[in-house]
MDTraj code that builds the backbone (N, CA, C; nanometers):
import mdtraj as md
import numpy as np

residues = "UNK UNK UNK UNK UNK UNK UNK UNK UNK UNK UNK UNK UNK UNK UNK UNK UNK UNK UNK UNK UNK UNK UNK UNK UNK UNK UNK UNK UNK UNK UNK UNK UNK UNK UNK UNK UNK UNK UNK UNK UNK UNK UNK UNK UNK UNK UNK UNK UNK UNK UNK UNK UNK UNK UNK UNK UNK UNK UNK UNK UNK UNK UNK UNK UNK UNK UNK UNK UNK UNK UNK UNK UNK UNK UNK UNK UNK UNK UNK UNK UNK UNK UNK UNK UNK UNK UNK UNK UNK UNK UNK UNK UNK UNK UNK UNK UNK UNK UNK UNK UNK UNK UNK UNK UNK UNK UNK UNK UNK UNK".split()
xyz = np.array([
    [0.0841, -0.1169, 0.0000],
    [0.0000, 0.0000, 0.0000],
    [0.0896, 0.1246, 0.0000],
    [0.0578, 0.2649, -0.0751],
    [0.1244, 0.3544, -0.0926],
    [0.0628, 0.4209, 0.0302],
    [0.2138, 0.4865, 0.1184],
    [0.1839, 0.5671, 0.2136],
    [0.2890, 0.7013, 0.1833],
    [0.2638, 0.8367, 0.2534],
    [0.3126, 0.9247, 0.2782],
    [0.4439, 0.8973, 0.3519],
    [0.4699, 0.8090, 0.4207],
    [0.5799, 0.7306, 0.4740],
    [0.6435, 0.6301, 0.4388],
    [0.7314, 0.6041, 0.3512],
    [0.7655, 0.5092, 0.2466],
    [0.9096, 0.4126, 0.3825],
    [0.8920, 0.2590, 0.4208],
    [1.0240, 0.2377, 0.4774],
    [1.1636, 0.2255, 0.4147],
    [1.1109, 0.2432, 0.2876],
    [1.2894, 0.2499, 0.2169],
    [1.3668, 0.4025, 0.2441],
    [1.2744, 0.4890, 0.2804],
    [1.3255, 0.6377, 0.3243],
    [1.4132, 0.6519, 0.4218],
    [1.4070, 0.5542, 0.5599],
    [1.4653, 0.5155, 0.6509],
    [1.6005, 0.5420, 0.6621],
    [1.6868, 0.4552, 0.5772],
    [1.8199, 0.4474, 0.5479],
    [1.8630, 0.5618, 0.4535],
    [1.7690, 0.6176, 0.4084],
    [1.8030, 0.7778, 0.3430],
    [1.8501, 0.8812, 0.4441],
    [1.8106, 0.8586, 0.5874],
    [1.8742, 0.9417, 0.6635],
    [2.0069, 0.9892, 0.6766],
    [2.0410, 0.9550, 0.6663],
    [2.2708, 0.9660, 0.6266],
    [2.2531, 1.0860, 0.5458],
    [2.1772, 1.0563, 0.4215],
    [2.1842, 1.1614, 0.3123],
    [2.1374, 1.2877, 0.3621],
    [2.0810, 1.3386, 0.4618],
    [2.0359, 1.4526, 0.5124],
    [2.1229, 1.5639, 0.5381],
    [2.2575, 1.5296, 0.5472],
    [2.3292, 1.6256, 0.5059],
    [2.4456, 1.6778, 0.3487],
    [2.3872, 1.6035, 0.2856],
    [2.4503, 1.6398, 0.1575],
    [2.4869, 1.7764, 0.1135],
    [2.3793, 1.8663, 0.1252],
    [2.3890, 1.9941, 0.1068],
    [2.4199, 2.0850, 0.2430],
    [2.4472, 2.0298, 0.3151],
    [2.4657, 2.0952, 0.4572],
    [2.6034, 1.9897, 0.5529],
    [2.6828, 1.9499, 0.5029],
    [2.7656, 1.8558, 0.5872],
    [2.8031, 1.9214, 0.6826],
    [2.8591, 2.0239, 0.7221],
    [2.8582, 2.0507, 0.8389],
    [2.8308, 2.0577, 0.9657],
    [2.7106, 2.0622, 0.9258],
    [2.5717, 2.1005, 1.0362],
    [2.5116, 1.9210, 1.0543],
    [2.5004, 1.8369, 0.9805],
    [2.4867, 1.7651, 0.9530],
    [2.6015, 1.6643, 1.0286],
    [2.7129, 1.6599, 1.0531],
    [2.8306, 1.6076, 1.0926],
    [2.8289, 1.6292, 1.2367],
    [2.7762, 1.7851, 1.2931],
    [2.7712, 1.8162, 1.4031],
    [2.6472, 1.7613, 1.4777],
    [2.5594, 1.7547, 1.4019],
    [2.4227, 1.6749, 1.5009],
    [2.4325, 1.5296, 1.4810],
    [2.4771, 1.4737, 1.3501],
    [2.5120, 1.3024, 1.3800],
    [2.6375, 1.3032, 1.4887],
    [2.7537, 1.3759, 1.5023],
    [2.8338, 1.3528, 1.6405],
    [2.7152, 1.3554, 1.7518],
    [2.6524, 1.4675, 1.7575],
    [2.5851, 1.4872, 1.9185],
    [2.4794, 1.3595, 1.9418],
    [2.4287, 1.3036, 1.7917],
    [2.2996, 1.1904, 1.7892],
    [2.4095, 1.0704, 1.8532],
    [2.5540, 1.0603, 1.8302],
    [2.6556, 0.9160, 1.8272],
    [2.6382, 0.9447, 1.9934],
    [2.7129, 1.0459, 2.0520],
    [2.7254, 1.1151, 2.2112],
    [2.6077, 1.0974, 2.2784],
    [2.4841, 1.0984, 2.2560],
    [2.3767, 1.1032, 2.3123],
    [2.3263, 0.9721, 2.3269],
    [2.3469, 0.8798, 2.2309],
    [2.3095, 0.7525, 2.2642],
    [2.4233, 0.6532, 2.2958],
    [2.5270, 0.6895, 2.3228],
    [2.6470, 0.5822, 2.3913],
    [2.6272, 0.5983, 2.5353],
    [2.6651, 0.4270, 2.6146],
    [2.6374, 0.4160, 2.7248],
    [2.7114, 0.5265, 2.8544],
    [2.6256, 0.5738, 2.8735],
    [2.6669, 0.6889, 2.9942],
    [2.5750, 0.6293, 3.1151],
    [2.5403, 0.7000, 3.1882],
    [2.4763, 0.6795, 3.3258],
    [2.3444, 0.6020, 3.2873],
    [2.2903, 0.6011, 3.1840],
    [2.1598, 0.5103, 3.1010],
    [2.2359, 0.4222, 3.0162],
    [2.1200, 0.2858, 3.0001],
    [2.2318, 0.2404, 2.9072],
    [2.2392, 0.2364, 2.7791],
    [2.2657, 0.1828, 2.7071],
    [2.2457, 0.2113, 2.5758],
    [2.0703, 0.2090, 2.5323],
    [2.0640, 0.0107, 2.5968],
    [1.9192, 0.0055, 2.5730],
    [1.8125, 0.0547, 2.6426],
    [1.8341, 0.1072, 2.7328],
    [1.7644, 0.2215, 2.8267],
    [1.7362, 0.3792, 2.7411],
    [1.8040, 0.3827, 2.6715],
    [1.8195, 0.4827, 2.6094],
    [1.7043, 0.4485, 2.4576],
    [1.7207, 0.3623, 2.4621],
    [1.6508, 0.3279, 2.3001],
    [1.5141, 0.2884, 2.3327],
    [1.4452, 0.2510, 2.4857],
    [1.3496, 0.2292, 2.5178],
    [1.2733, 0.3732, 2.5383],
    [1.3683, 0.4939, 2.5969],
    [1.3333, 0.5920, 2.5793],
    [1.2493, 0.6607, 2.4522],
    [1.3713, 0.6642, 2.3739],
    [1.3692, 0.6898, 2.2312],
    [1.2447, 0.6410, 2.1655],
    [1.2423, 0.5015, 2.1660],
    [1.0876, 0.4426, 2.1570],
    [0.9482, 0.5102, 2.2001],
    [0.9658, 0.5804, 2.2820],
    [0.8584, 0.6329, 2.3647],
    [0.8358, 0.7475, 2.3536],
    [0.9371, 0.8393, 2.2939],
    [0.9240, 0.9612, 2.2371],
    [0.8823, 0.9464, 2.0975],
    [0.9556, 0.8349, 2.0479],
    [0.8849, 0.8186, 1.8783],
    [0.7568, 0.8133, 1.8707],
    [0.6979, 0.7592, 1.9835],
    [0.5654, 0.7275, 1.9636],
    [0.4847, 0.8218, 2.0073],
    [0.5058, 0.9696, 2.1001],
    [0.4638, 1.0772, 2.2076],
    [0.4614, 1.1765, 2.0732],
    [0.5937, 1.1870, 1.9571],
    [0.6027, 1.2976, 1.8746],
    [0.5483, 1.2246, 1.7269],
    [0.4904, 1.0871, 1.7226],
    [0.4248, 1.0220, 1.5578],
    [0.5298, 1.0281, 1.4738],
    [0.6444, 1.0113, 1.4981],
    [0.7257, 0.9417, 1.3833],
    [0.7422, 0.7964, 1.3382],
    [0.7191, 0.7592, 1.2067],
    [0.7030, 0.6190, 1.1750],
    [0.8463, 0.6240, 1.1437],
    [0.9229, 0.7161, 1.1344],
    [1.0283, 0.6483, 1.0965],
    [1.1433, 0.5969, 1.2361],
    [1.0876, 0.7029, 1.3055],
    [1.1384, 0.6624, 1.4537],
    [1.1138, 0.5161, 1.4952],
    [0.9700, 0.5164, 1.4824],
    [0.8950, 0.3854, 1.5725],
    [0.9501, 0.2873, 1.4943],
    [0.9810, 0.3225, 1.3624],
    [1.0459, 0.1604, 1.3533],
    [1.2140, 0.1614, 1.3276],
    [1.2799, 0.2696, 1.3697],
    [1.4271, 0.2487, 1.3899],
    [1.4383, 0.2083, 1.5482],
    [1.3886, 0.2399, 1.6235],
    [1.3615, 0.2642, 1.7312],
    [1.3172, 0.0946, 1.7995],
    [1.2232, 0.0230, 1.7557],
    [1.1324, -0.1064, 1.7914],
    [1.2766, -0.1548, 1.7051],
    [1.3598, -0.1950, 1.6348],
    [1.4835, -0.2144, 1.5837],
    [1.5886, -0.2537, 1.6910],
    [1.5986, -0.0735, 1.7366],
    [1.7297, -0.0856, 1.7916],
    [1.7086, -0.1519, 1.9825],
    [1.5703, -0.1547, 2.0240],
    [1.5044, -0.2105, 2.0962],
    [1.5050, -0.3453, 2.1255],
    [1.5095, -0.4123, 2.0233],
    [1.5039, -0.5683, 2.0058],
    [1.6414, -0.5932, 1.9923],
    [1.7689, -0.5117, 1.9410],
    [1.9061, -0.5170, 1.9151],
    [1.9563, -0.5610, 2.0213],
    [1.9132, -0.4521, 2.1079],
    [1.9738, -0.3981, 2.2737],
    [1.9826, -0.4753, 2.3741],
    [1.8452, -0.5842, 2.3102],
    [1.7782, -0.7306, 2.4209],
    [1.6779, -0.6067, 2.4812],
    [1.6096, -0.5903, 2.4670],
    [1.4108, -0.5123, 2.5408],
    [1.3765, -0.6325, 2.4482],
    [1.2258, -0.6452, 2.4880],
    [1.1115, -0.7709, 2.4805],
    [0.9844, -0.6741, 2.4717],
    [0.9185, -0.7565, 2.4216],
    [0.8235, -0.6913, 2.3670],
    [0.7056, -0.6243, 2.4709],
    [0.7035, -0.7384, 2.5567],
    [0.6576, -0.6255, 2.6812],
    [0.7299, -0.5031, 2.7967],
    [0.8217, -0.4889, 2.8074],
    [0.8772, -0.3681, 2.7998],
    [0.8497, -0.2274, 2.6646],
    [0.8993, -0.2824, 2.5872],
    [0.8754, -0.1726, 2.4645],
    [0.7397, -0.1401, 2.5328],
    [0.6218, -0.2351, 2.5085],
    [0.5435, -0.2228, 2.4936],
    [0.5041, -0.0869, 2.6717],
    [0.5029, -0.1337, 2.7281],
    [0.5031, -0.0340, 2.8454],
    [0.5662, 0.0637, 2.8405],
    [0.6949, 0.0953, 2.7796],
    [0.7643, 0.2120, 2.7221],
    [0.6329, 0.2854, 2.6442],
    [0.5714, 0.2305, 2.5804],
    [0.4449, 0.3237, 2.4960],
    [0.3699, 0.3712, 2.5668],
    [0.3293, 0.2798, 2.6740],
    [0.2085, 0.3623, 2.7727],
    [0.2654, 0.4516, 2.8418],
    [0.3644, 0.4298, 2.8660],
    [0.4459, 0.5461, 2.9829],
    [0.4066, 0.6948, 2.8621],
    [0.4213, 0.6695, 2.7669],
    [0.4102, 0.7651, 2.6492],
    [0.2566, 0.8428, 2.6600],
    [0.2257, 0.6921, 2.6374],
    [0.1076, 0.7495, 2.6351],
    [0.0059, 0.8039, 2.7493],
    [0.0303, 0.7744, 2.8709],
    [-0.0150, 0.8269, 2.9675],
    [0.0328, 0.9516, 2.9879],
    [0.1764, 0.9870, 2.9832],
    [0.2212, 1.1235, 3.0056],
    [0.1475, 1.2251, 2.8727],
    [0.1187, 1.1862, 2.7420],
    [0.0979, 1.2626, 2.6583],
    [-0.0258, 1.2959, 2.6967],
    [-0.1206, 1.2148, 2.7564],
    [-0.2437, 1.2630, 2.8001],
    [-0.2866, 1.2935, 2.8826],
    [-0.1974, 1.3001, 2.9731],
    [-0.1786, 1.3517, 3.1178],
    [-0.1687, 1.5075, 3.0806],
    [-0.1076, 1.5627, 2.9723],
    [-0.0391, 1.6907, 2.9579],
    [-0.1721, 1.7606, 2.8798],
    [-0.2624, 1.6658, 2.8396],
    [-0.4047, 1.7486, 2.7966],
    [-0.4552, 1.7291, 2.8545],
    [-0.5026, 1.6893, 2.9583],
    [-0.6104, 1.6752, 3.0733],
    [-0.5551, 1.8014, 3.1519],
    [-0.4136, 1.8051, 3.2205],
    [-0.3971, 1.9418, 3.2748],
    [-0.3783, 2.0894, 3.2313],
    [-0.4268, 2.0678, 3.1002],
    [-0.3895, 2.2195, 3.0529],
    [-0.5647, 2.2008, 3.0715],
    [-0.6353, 2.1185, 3.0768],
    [-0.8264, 2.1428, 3.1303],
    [-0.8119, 2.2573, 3.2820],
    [-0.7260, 2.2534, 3.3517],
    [-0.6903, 2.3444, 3.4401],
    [-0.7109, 2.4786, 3.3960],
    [-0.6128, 2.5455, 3.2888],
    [-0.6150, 2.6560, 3.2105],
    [-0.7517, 2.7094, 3.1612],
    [-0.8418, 2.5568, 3.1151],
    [-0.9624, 2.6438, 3.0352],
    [-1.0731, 2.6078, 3.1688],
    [-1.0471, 2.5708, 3.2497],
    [-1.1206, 2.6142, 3.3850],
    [-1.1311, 2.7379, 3.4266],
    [-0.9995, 2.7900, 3.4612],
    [-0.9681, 2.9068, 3.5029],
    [-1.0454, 3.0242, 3.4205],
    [-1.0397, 3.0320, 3.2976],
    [-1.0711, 3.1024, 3.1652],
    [-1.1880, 3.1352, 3.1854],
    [-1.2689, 2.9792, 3.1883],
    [-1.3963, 2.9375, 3.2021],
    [-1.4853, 3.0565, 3.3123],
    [-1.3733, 3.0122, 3.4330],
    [-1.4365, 3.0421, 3.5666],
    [-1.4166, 3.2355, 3.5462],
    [-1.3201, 3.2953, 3.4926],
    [-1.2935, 3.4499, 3.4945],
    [-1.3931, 3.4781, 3.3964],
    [-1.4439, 3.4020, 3.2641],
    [-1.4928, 3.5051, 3.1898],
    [-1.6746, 3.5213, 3.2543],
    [-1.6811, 3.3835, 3.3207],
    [-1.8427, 3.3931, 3.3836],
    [-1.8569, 3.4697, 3.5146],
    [-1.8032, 3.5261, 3.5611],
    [-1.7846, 3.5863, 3.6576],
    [-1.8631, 3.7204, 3.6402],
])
top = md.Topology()
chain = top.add_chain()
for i, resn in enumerate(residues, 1):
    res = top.add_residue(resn, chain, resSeq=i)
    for name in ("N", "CA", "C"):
        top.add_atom(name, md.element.get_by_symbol(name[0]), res)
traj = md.Trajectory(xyz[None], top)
């Protein structure tokens, strides 16, 4: 099926700096730095990653990501709770901005 998200695009990522290597060289160093084992571990890090792919709708994330997940040794129920953690916080963060249009609510009837 033809999608707006093609998975052969995936591995096109490298190419993103062709016309920009510089800039391009400097955020793949900080992307290499950011995911080598420091105080998290690698796969701690990619379970993360997982969970943001899925909080910000990138398909290309969610499936480099469910990849480097299964690489790392995570199981499918982990990942899988990595999503809800996602997904509870993402909807946690619209239920409390209902606070804001309370407030709104409550000043303009006043």
């Amino acid at each position: 099926m033809e999608t707006y998200y093609k998975p052969e695009d995936l591995p096109k990522f490298e190419e993103i700096g062709k016309n920009s290597p510089d800039l391009a060289k400097k955020f793949f160093d900080y992307y290499g730095a950011v995911f080598a084992e420091g105080e998290l571990t690698e796969r701690e890090k990619c379970l993360i990653a997982l969970a943001v792919a899925h909080t910000v709708q990138c398909p290309y994330c969610i499936d480099a990501y469910t990849q480097a997940c299964l690489e790392k040794g995570s199981n499918l129920e982990e990942m899988t709770e990595a999503v809800h953690v996602a997904a509870v916080i993402r909807g946690g963060s619209s239920l409390v901005h209902g606070v804001q249009m309370r407030n709104i609510a409550e000043k303009i009837s006043m």
